[in-house]
N, C-alpha and C positions, 0 to 999 in steps of 0.2 A: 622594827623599822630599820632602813637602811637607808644610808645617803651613801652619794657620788659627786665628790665635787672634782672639778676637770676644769684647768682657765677660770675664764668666768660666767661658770655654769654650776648650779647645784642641782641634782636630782635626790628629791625621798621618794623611796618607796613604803608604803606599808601594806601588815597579812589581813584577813580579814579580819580578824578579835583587833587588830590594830584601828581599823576603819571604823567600827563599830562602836570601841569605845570612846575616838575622836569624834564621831559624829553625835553621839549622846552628850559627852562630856565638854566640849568644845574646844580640847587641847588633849596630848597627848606628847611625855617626854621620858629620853633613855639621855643615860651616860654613857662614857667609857672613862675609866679611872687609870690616868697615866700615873709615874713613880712620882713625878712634881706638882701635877695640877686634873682637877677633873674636864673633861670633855663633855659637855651638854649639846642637846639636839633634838629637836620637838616641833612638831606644826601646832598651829592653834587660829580658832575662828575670830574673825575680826570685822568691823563694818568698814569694808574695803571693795574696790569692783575687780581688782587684780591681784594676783600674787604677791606678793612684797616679801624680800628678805631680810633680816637682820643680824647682825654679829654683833654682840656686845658680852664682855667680861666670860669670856670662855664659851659664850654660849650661842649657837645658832638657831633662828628659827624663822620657821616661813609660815607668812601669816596667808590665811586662805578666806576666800570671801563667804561669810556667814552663809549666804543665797546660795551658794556651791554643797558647802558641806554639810548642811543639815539634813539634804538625803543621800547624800555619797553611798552610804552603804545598801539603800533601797535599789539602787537604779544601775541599769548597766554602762554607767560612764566609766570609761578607764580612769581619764586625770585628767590635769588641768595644767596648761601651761601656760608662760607671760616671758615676754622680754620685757626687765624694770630699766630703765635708763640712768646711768652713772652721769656725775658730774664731768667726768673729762671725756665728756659725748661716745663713748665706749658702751655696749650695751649684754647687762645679766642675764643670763636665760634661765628661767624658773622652773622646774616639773616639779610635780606631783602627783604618784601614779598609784594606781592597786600592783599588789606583788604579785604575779606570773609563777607557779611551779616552774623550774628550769626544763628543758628537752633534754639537755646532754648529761652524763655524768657528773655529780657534784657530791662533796662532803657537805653539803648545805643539808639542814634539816626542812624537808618537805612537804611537813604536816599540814602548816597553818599556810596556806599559800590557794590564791583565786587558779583554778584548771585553767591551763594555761589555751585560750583559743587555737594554736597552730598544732598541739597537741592528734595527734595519728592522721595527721596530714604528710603526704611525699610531697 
């Protein structure tokens, strides 16, 4: 799983062994272990109509609407996205996508990654 956060925007992505066992399991979470404190980050199914985010105690997660995710990995949906609305009228923008093999050269490992559509296209 990978996130991007940018402003006030997060994106995750996940591979497909990621979608699969989210969609069975109804949450899915990784760390990163910095020198002073751990980094947590994880989707998980919830009775919701939109995406919703939340930061609490180190830890980030974006909650995905049950109705969404219970066939994510059947179906050929990319993601799901949401603008959630901040209190000082500013507005989050949510994704949630399948991971894409890259086109270009990369040190990324490419194994577990959905063929990326634009793949042997000019």
């Amino acid at each position: 799983m990978k996130i991007r956060i940018k402003d006030n925007s997060v994106r995750f992505r996940l591979t497909p062994t990621e979608v699969k066992k989210f969609c069975k399991e109804g949450r899915i979470e990784k760390t990163t272990q910095f020198s002073s404190t751990t980094f947590v980050y994880g989707v998980m199914q919830k009775q919701i109509e939109n995406l919703e985010v939340d930061f609490n105690d180190n830890t980030i997660t974006l909650n995905v609407p049950e109705n969404f995710a219970k066939d994510w990995y059947d179906n050929d949906v990319i993601g799901l996205e949401h603008y959630e609305d901040l209190s000082n009228s500013d507005k989050f923008f949510l994704l949630l996508e399948k991971d894409f093999a890259c086109l270009d050269n990369t040190h990324e490992d490419q194994s577990d990654k959905y063929p990326n559509p634009k793949a042997g296209k000019c």
